[in-house]
C-alpha positions in Angstrom: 0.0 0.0 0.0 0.8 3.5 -0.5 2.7 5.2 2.6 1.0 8.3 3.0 3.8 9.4 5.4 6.2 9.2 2.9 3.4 11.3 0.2 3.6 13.7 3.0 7.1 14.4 2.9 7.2 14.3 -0.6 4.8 17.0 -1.0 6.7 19.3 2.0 9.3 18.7 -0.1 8.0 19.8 -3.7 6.3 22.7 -2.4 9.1 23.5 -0.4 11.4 23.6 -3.5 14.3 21.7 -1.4 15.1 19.5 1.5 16.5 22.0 3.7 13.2 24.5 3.8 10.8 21.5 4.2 12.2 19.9 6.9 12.6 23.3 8.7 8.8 23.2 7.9 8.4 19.7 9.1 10.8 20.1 12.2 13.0 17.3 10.9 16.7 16.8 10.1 17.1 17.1 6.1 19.0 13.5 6.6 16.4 12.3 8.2 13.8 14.0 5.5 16.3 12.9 2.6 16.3 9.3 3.9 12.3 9.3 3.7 12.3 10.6 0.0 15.1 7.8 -0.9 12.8 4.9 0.5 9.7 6.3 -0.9 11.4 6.3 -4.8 12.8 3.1 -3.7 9.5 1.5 -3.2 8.1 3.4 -6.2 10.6 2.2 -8.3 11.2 5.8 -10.0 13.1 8.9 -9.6 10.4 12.0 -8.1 13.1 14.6 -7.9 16.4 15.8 -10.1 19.4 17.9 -9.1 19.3 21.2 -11.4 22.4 22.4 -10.1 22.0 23.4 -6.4 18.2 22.7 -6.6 15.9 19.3 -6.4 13.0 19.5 -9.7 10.4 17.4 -10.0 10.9 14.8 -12.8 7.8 13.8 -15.0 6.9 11.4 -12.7 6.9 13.3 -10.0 5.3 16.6 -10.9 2.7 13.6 -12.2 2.6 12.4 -8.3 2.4 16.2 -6.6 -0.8 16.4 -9.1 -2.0 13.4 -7.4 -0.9 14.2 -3.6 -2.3 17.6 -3.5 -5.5 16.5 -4.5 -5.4 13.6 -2.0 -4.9 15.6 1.1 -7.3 18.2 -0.7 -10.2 15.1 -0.4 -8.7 14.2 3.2 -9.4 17.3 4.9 -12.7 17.6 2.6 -13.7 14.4 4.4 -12.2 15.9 7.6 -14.5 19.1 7.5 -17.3 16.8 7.2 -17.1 14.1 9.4 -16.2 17.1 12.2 -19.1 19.9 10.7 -21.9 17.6 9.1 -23.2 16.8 6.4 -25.4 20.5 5.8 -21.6 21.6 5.5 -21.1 20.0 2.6 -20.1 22.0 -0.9 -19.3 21.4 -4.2 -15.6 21.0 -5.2 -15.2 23.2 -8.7 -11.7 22.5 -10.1 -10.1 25.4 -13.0 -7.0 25.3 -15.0 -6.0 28.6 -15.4 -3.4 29.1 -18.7 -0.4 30.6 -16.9 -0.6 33.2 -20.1 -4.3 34.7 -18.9 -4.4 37.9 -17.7 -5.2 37.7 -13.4 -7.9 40.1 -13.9 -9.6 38.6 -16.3 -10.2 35.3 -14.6 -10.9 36.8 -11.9 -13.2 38.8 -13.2 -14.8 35.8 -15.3 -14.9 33.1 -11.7 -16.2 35.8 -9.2 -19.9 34.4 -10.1 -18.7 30.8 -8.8 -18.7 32.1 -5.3 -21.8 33.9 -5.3 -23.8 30.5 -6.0 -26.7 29.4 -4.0 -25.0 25.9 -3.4 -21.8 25.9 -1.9 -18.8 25.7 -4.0 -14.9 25.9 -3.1 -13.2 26.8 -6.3 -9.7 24.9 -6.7 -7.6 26.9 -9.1 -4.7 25.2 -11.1 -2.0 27.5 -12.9 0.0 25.8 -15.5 0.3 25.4 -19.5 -2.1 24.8 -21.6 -1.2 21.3 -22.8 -0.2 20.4 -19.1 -4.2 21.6 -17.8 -5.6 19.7 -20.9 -4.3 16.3 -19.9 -5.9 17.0 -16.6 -8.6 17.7 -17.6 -9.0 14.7 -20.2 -8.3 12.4 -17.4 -11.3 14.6 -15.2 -9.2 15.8 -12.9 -10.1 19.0 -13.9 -13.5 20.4 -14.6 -13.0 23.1 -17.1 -9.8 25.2 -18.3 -9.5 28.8 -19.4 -7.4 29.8 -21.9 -6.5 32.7 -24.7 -6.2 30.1 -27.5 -9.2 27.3 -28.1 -7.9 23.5 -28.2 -4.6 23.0 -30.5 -5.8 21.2 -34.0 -5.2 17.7 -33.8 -5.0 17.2 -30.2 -5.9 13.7 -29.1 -7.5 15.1 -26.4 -11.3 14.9 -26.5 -12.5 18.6 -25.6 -14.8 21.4 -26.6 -13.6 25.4 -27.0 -16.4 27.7 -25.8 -15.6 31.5 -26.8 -16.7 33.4 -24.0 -15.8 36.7 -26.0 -12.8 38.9 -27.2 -11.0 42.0 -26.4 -9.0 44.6 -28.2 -5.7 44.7 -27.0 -4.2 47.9 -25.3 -1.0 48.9 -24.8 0.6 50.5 -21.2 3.8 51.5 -19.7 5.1 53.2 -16.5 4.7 57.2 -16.5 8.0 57.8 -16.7 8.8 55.7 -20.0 5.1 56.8 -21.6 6.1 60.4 -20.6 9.1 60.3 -23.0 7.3 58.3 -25.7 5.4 60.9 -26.1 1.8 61.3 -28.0 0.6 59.7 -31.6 -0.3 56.3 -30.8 1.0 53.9 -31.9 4.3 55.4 -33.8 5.4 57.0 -30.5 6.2 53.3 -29.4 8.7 52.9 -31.8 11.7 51.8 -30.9 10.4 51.3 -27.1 11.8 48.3 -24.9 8.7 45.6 -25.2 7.9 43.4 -22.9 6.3 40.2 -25.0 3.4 37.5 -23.2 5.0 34.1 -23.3 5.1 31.6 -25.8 2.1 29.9 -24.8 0.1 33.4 -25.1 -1.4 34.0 -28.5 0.0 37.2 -28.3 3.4 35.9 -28.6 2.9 35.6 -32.2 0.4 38.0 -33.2 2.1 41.1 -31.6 5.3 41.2 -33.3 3.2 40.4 -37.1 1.2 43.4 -36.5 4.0 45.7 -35.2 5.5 44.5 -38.5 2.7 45.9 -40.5 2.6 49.2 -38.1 6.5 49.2 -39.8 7.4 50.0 -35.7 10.5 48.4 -34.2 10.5 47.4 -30.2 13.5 46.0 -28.6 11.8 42.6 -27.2 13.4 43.0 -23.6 11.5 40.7 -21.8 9.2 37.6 -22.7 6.5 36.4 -19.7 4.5 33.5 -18.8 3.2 35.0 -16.5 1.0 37.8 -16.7 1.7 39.4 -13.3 5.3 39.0 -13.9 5.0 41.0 -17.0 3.1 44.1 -15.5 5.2 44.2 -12.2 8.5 44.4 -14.7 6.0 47.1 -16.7 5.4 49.3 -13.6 9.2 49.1 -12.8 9.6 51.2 -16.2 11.1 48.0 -18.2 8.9 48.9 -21.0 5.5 48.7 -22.8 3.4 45.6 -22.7 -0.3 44.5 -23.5 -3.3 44.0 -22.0 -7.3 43.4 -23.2 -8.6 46.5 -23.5 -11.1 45.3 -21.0 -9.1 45.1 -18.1 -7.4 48.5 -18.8 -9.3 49.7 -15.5 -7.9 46.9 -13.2 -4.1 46.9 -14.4 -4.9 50.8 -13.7 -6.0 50.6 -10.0 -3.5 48.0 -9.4 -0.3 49.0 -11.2 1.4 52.4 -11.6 1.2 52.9 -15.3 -0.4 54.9 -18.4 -2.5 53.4 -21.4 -0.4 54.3 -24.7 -3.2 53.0 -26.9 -5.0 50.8 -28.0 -5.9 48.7 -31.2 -9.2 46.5 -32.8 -6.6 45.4 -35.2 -5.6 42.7 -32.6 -7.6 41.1 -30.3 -7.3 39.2 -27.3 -9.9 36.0 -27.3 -10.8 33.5 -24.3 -12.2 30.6 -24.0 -13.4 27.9 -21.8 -12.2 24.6 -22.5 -14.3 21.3 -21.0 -14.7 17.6 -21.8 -18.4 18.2 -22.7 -20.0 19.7 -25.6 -22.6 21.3 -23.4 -22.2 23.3 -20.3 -24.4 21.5 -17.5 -22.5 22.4 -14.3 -23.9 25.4 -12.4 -20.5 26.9 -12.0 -19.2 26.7 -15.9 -22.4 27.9 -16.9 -22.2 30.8 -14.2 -18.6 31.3 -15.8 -20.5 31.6 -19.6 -23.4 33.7 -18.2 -20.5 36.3 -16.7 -18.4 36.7 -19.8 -21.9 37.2 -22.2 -23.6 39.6 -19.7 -20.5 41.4 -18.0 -17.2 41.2 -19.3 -17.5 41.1 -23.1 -21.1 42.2 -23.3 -20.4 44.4 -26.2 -19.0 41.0 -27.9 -22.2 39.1 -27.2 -24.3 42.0 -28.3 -22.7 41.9 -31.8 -22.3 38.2 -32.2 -25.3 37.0 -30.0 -25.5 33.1 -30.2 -21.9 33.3 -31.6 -20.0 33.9 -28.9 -21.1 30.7 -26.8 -20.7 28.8 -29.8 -19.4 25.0 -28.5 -17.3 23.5 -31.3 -14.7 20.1 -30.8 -11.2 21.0 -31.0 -10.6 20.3 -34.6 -13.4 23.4 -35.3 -12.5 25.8 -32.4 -9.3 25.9 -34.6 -10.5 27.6 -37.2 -12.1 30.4 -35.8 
């Protein structure tokens, strides 16, 4: 049987990022926490961690068992609150991969319904690639994923890409930098230090194509994953970057920086991503209802039916 000691450790451990922090955490010796994690690969028969220099990574297998672990204790103290509360305590559990590429703001903005349901729901939120969140959610350990870009064409994954609407895309950057950029939108940008969404963002590619066609040239200083990542650098003054249009308001009253401009000529689109063609749980239809009535209202005004469209993988990538 599985020695859910030993998954214990191993989780400290992953979360921890080394040896020496989770056993400070643990209040054990790292020999004595290093000895645990040998005999628990020993009896699993595989390697869970790799040296990367001074630091312990997870291998495939075991980024594959922290997936696992987290969600077991997540069900033992589930089953915990319970037993200890009763069963009129009881709630719904709502898992969400979240595209590490998606702007904060904007799923925020689109799961802040999920809370506010009659039933109670605790919303589990998963940060992580696309292709990474789409095998969890094909093997329903997920139970719906956001994204800027519908299902890849040809995945073997069985999915369907709901458009929950689009955005034009603006551009912003700290006063100081927008002050010497001056006005004229969008030549004044030329030549500015970009800061470019990561590879996973469908930004990555589009931007630099239209800026092309603009005939502008921006020194790519910076490329993010993570959305945060990219505005904190932005508000530091290391250089422009983009967000929807629609969440110009939030990165506002959040970060320290000026909208350049902005452009219909590229546009920002999201999706929800599940394993069935219709939407039939309360919280991914409260999800839908949000983005159609709230945050891209204008969208669903134009394109009525359109923009809830459901359509398999191999369609979603033609839109």
């Amino acid at each position: 049987m599985l020695n859910y000691k030993h998954l214990h450790y191993f989780l400290a451990v992953a979360r921890a990022g080394g040896v020496i922090r989770a056993a400070e955490r643990l209040h054990l010796t790292p020999q004595t926490l290093s000895g645990q994690i040998a005999q628990f690969e020993e009896r699993l028969g595989v390697a869970l961690f790799q040296r990367a220099g001074r630091r312990l990574e997870l291998t495939e297998a075991g980024r594959l068992a922290q997936s696992y672990a987290e969600e077991i204790f997540q069900t033992g103290a589930e089953l915990e609150d319970l037993l200890r509360h009763g069963a009129e305590e009881r709630f719904v559990t709502f898992r969400v991969g979240i595209s590490d590429v998606l702007p904060k703001f904007t799923a925020h903005r689109l799961l802040a319904p999920v809370l506010a349901l009659p039933e109670a729901v605790r919303l589990v939120c998963q940060e992580d690639r696309l292709d990474r969140l789409l095998a969890d959610l094909a093997i329903h350990r997920l139970d719906m994923v956001l994204s800027d870009r519908p299902m890849p064409p040809g995945t073997e994954i069985k999915g369907y890409s709901h458009l929950l609407g689009e955005s034009a895309v603006a551009f912003m950057a700290a006063p100081a930098l927008a002050e010497r950029l001056g006005p004229g939108f969008p030549a004044c940008m030329n030549g500015a230090p970009l800061l470019l969404p990561g590879g996973d963002s469908a930004l990555h590619a589009s931007l630099p194509r239209w800026l092309e066609r603009q005939g502008l040239h921006l020194r790519i200083v910076g490329e993010f994953a993570d959305s945060a990542l990219m505005k904190a650098f932005g508000e530091a003054g290391a250089g422009v970057f983009p967000v929807p249009a629609a969440s110009v308001a939030e990165v506002q009253a959040h970060y320290q920086v000026r909208k350049l401009g902005e452009t219909n000529e590229l546009r920002e689109r999201f999706f929800l991503i599940s394993a069935e063609r219709r939407l039939t749980h309360p919280a991914a239809r409260a999800v839908s209802e949000q983005a159609r009535s709230g945050l891209f209202a204008p969208l669903a005004a134009v394109t009525g039916a359109a923009a809830a469209s459901l359509a398999p993988a191999g369609d979603a990538a033609k839109d």
